[in-house]
C-alpha positions in Angstrom: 0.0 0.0 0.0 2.8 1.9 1.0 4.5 1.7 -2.3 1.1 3.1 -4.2 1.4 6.2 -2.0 5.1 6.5 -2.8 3.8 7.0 -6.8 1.5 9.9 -5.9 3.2 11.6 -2.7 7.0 10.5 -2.1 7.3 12.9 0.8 4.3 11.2 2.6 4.8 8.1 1.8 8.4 8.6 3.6 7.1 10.2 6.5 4.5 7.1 7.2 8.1 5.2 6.8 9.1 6.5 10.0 11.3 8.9 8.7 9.8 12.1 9.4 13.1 14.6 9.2 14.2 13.1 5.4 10.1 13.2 4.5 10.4 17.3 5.4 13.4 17.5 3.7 12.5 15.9 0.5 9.3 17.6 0.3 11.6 20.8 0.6 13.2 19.9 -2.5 10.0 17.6 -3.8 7.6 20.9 -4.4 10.0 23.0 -6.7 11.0 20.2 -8.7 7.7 19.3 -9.5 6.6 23.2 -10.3 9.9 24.1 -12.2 11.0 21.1 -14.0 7.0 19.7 -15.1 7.6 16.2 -13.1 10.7 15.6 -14.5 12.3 15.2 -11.2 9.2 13.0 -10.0 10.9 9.3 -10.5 13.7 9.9 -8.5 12.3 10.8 -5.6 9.3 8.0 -6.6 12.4 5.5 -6.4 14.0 7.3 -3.2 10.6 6.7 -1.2 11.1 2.9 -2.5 14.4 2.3 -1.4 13.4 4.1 2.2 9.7 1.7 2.0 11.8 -1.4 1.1 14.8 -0.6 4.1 12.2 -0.5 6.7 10.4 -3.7 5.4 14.3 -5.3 5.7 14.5 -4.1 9.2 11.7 -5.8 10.1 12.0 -9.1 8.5 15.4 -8.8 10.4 13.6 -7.8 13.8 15.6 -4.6 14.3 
């Protein structure tokens, strides 16, 4: 479900990851990319919120 949310919304979808300092920061830098460059810039951060959804899935498989 997570991973949906992390199509429309990276900086939400990385805040609900438990990562609420990197979700402000990325949505500092998430809103003008999306204004100036047209969603250009949108996969990257798309693929950051994955990496950050997937890392906290690994963490608790591992029971961290």
């Amino acid at each position: 479900m997570n991973y949906v949310l992390a199509l429309l919304l990276p900086p939400l979808s990385i805040l609900l990851a438990g990562r609420p300092i990197l979700a402000v920061v990325v949505f500092l830098f998430w809103l003008p990319a999306i204004i100036f460059s047209g969603g250009l810039g949108h996969p990257i951060f798309v693929l950051l919120a994955w990496i950050i959804i997937w890392q906290k899935q690994a963490d608790r498989r591992a029971g961290l």
